[in-house]
C-alpha positions as CSV (number, residue, x, y, z in Angstrom):
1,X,-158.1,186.2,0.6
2,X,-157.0,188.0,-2.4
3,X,-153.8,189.3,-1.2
4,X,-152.9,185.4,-0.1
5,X,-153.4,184.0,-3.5
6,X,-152.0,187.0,-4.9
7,X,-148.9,186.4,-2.4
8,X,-149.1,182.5,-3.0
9,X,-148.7,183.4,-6.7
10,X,-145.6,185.2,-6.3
11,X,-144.0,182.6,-4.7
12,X,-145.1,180.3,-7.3
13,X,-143.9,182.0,-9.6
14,X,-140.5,183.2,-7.6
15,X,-140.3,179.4,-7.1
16,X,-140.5,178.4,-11.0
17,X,-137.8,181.1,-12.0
18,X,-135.7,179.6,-9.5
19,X,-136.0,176.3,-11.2
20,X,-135.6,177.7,-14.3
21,X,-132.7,179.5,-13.1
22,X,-131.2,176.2,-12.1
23,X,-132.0,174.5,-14.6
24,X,-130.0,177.1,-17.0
25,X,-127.4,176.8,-14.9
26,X,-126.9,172.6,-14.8
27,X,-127.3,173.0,-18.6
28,X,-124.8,175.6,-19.1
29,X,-122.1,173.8,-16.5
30,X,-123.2,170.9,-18.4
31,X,-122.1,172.1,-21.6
32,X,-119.0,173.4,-20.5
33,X,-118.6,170.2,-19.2
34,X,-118.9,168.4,-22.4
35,X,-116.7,171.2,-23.9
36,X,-114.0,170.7,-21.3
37,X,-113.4,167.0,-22.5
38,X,-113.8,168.0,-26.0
39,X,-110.9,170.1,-25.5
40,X,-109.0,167.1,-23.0
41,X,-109.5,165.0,-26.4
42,X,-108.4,167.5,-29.0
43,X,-105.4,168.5,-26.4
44,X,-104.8,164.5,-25.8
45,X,-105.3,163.5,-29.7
46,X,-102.3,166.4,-31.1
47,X,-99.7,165.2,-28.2
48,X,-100.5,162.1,-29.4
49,X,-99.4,163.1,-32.9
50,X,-96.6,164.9,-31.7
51,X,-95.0,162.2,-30.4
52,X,-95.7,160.2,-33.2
53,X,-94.1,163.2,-36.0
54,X,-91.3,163.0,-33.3
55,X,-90.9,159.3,-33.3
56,X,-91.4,159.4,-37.4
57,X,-88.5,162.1,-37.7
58,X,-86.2,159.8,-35.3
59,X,-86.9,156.6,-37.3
60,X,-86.2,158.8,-40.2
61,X,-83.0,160.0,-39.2
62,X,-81.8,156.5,-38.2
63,X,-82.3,155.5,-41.4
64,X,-80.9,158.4,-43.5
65,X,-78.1,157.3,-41.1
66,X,-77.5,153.7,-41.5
67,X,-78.3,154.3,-45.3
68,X,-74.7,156.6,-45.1
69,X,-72.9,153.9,-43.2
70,X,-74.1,151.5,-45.7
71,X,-73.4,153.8,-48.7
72,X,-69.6,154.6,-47.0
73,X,-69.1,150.4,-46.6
74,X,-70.2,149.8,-50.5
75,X,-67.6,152.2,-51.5
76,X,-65.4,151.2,-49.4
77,X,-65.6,147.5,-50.6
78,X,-65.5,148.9,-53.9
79,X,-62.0,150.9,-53.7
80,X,-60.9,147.7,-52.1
81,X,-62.1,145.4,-54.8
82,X,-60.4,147.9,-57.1
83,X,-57.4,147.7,-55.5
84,X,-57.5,144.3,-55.6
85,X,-57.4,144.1,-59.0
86,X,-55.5,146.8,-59.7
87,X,-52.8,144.8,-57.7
88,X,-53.6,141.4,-59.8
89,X,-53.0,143.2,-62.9
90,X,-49.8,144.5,-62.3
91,X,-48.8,141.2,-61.3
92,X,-49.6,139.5,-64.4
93,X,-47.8,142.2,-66.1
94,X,-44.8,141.3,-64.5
95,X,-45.3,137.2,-64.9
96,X,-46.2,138.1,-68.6
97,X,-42.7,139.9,-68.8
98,X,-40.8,137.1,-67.0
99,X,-41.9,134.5,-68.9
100,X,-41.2,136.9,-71.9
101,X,-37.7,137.2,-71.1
102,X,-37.3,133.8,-70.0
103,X,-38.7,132.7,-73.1
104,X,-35.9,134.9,-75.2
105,X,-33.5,133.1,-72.9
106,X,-34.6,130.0,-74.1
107,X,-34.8,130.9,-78.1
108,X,-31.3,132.6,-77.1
109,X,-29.7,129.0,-76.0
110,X,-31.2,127.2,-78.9
């Protein structure tokens, strides 16, 4: 009878290792589990901000460029208004000096 229980108790006890075993095991693949969409979600979260530095720095350059079309236009507009009236000033030079002269015409006759 001694042997049995001594036999019985071995298997017990081979038994309750293995669960233990198993048990380590579920626990550990559990954990690396839990770790392995840790890591998804860190992985998913910086292509996330990738993208989003990327879309920043294309949004930035559109702007830096627009901002040089609109900066070229202004001085564009201004040159033109320059012109402009650079153009109106020499014509009021020359109507100033025609009615001059036709005013010394007219002291001239009188």
């Amino acid at each position: 009878p001694a042997p049995a229980a001594d036999a019985y108790a071995d298997e017990a006890v081979a038994r309750r290792q293995e669960q233990l075993f198993l048990a380590e095991s579920e626990a550990v693949r559990a954990a690396e589990e839990r770790a392995q969409h840790a890591v998804d979600a860190i992985s998913a979260a910086v292509a996330a901000a990738q993208d989003e530095a990327a879309r920043q720095r294309r949004a930035a350059h559109v702007a830096a460029g627009e901002r040089e079309v609109a900066e070229r236009a202004a001085a564009a507009e201004e040159l033109k208004q320059y012109n402009i009236m650079r153009a109106a000033a020499a014509r009021l030079r020359e109507l100033e000096a025609r009615a001059a002269a036709a005013e010394d015409v007219a002291n001239a006759e009188a």
